[in-house]
C-alpha positions in Angstrom: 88.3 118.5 93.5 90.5 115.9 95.2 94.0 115.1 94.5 94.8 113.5 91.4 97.6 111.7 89.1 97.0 112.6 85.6 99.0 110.6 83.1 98.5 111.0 79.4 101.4 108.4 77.9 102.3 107.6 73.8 104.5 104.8 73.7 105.6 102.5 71.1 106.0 98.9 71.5 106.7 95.8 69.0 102.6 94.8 69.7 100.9 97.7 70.4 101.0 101.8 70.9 100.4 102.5 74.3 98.3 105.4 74.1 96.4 106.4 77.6 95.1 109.4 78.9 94.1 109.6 82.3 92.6 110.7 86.0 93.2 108.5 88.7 91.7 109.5 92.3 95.1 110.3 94.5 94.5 108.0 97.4 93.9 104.3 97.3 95.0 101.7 96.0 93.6 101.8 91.6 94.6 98.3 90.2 95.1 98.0 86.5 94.1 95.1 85.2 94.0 93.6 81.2 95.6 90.4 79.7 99.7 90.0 80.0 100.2 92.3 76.7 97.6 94.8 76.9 100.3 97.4 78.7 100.2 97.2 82.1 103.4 96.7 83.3 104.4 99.7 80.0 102.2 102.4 82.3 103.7 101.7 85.2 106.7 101.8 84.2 106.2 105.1 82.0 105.0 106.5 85.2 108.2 106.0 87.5 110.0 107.5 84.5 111.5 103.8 83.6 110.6 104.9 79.3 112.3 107.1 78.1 110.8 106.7 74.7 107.2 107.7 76.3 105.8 110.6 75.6 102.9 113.0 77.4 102.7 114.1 80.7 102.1 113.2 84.6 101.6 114.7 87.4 100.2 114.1 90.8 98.5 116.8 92.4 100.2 119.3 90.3 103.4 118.1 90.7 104.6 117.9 87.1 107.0 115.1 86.7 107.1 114.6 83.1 105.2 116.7 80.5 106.7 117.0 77.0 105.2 120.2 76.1 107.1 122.2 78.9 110.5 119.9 78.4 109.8 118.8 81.6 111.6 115.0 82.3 112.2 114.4 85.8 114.3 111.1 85.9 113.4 108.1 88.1 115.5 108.6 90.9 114.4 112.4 91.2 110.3 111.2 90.9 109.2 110.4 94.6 107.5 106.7 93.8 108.7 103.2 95.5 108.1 100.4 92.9 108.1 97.1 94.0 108.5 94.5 91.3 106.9 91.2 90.8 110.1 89.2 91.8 111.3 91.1 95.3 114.8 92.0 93.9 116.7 92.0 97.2 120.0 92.3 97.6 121.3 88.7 98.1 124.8 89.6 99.8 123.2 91.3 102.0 121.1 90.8 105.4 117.2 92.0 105.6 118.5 95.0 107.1 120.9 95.7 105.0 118.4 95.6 102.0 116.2 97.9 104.6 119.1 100.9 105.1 119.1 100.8 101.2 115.9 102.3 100.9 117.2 105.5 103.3 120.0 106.4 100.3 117.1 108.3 98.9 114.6 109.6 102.1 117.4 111.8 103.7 119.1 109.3 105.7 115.3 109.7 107.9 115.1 106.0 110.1 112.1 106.7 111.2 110.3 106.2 107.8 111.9 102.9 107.9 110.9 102.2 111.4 107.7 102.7 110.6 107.4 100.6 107.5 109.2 97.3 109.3 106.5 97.6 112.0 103.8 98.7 109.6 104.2 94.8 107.8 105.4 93.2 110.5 109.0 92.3 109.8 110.6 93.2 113.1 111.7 89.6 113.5 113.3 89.0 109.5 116.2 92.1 110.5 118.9 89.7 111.0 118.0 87.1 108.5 120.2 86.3 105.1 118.0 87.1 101.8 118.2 83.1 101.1 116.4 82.3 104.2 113.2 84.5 103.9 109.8 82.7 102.2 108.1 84.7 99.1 106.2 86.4 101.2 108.5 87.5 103.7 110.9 88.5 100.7 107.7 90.9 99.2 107.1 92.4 102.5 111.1 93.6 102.7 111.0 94.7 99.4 108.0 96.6 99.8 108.6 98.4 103.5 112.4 99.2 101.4 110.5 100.8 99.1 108.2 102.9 101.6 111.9 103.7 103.4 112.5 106.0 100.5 109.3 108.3 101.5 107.6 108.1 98.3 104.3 110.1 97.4 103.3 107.2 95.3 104.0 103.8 95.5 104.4 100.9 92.2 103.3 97.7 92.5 103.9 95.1 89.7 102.1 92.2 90.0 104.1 91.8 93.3 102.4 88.8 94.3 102.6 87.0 90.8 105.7 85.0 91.7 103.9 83.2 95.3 102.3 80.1 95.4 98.5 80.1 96.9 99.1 79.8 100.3 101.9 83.1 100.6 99.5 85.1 98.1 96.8 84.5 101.1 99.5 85.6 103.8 100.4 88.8 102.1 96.8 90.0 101.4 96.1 91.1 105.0 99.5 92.9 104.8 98.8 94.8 101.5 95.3 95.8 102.9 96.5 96.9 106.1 98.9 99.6 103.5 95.6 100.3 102.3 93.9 101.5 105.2 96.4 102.7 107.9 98.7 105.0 104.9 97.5 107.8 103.0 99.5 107.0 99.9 98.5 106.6 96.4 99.0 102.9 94.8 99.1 101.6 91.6 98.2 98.1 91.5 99.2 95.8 88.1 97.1 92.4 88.2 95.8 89.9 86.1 94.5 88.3 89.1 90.6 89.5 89.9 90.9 88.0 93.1 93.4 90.2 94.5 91.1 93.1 92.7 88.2 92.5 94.6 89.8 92.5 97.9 92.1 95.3 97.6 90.7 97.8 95.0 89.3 101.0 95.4 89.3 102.1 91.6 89.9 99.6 88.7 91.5 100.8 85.5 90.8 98.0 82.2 93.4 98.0 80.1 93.2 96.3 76.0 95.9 96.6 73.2 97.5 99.6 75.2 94.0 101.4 75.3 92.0 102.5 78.5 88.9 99.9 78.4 86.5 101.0 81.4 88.0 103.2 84.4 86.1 103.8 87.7 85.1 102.8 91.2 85.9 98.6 91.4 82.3 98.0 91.7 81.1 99.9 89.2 83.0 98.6 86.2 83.1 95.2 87.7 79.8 94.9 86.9 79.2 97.3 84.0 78.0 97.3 80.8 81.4 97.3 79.5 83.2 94.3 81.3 81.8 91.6 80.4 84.2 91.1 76.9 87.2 91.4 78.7 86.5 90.0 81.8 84.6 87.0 81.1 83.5 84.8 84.0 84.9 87.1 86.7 81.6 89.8 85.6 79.8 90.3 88.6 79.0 92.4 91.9 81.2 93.5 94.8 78.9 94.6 97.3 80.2 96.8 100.8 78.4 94.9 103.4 77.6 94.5 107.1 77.4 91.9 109.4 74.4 91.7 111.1 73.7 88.6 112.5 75.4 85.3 113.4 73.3 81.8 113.5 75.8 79.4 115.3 73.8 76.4 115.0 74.2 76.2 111.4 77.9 78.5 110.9 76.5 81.3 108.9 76.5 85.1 109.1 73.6 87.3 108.1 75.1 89.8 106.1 73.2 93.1 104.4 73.6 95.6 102.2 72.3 98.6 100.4 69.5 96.3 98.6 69.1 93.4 100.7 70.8 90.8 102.8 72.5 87.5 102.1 73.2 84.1 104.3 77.1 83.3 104.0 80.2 80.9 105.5 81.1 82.3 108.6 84.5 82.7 108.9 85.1 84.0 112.2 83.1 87.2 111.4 81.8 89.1 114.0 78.3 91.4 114.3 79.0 95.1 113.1 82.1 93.7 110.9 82.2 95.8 107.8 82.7 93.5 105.1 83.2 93.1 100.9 81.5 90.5 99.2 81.4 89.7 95.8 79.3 87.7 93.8 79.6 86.4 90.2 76.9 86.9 87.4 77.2 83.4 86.4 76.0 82.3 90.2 72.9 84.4 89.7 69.5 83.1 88.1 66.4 85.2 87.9 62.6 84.5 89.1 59.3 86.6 88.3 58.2 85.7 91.5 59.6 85.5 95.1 61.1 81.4 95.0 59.7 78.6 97.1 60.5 75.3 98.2 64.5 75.9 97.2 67.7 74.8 98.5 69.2 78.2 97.2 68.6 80.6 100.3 69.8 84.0 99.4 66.7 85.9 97.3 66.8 89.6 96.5 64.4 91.8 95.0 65.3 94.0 91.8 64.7 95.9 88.9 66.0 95.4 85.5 68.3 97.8 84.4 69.2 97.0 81.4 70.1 93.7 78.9 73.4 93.7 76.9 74.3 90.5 74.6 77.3 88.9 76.1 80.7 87.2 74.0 78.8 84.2 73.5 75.3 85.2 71.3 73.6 82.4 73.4 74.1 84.5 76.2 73.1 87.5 77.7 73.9 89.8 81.1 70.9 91.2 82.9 71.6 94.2 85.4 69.7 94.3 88.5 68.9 97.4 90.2 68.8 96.1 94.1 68.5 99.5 96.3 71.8 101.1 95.7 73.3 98.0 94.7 74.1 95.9 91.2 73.8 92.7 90.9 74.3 91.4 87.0 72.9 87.8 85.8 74.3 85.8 83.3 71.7 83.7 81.8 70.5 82.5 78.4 69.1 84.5 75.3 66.0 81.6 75.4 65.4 82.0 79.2 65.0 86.5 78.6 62.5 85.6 75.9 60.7 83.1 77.7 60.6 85.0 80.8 59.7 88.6 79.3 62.2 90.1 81.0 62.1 94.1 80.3 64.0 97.1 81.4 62.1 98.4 84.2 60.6 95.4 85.0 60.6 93.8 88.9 61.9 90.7 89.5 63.9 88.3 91.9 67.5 87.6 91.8 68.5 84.0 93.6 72.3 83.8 94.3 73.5 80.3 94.3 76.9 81.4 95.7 78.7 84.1 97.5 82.3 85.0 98.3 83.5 86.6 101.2 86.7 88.6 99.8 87.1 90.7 102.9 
């Protein structure tokens, strides 16, 4: 079995019990996700040992942090996790590399960790500068290699790019994906933003009123049974794709997957690229039979997997079975009926749009 962080937390709070109990994969990054109240920010916390009142246990990999039964309470500074908070929290009388050298106080007095962090996101250049002079997203990106200067097995990240306007949230992303892919350190993600899930994500934890909603891979509860009364319009399909063709005349890539292929933007991708795309069940209709004479270009064949009634009772989601892939339509009540649809029954899915998200 791979490495694990179990956490199994009872805390009260003035809306809600927080009352979770679970197995996240060790490696990745998970992003917990839910409405601001549903208890996010309360696990994380609870996790780096920031509640005292919370009660249960964690561990990751067997190393037992906190479990209540034992009287085991390792305090913050002894648990080995780097949070970074949604506002960057820097040191304001001092430089960039002065907020930097804090991070050694608990990694030994080791530079190299630190090294490697600054050149890990890029901030090389920001060592001199005063805290008042950096942008959002030059302020995140100290505050985050600061916290991977400490050497933690774990690190905390609270809605870090919740403060940024659109345009530094876009220069960040690259940064927090390249942490995904080039370190082998565990993340916990807090978001109310399903943008930021669907690029970065490798496991998504639901969160409601303090309880564990849906827990899994990304795709699979993105476009489960279960999502559609918390998510809303952001139900849908994330699909790990491939470029494998590029039609310059017109500025679109061929792109396939485990199901089919779809026409999209190209956006400077290039053949081979592996890429993540994600497509909304409100942006996908259903046909009995292949379509013709349409301006929609992207047609794939599947097989109903099941109907569920969606929050509105004019509405319902359809799962498609497309090879290995989901894809989930939103459509009406009236249009199942009139259509026939059935479980098990073959059909067309035509998607009228398609994101590229990585």
């Amino acid at each position: 079995m791979s490495p694990q962080l179990h956490v199994r937390v009872q805390l009260p709070r003035a809306d809600f019990s927080l009352d979770v109990d679970v197995h996240l994969p060790a490696h990745g990054i998970t992003a917990v996700y839910g409405v601001s109240g549903s208890g996010k920010t309360s696990l994380l916390r609870a996790v780096a040992g920031l509640e005292p009142q919370s009660r249960g246990r964690v561990d990751l990999a067997g190393q037992v942090w906190q479990d209540d039964a034992q009287g085991i309470c390792w305090p913050t500074h002894q648990r080995p996790v780097g949070y970074v908070f949604q506002e960057a929290s820097l040191f304001e009388h001092l430089d960039v590399q002065g907020n930097l050298s804090f991070g050694l106080r608990r990694s030994a007095g080791k530079p190299h960790m630190l090294d490697a962090a600054i050149e890990l996101l890029g901030i090389g250049g920001l060592r001199q500068r005063r805290v008042q002079q950096l942008s959002g997203g030059e302020r995140q990106r100290v505050a985050i290699a600061r916290a991977l200067a400490t050497q933690p097995e774990m690190l905390l990240l609270d809605e870090p790019l919740a403060a940024l306007d659109a345009a530094r949230r876009q220069d960040i992303l690259p940064w927090l994906e390249k942490l995904r892919d080039e370190l082998q350190l565990p993340m916990l993600y807090v978001t109310h933003a399903m943008d930021e899930v669907a690029r970065l994500a490798d496991t998504l934890l639901l969160m409601h009123q303090g309880r564990v909603h849906a827990l899994g891979p990304v795709s699979e509860v993105l476009s489960g049974r279960d999502a559609s009364l918390m998510l809303g319009d952001e139900v849908g399909a994330l699909l790990d794709s491939q470029v494998q063709d590029l039609d310059a005349p017109w500025h679109l890539a061929h792109v396939g997957f485990d199901g089919g292929t779809m026409w999209l933007r190209d956006s400077g991708l290039a053949v081979g690229q592996r890429v993540r795309l994600r497509v909304l069940a409100r942006d996908v209709s259903i046909n009995l039979h292949p379509a013709t004479d349409t301006s929609i270009q992207n047609h794939v064949p599947g097989v109903v997997l099941s109907i569920t009634p969606d929050h509105h009772p004019s509405q319902v989601l359809v799962r498609l079975g497309c090879g290995a892939s989901v894809l989930v339509a939103r459509v009406t009540a009236r249009a199942v009926h009139a259509l026939g649809l059935r479980v098990g029954q073959a059909v067309w899915a035509q998607v009228k749009s398609v994101a590229l998200v990585k």
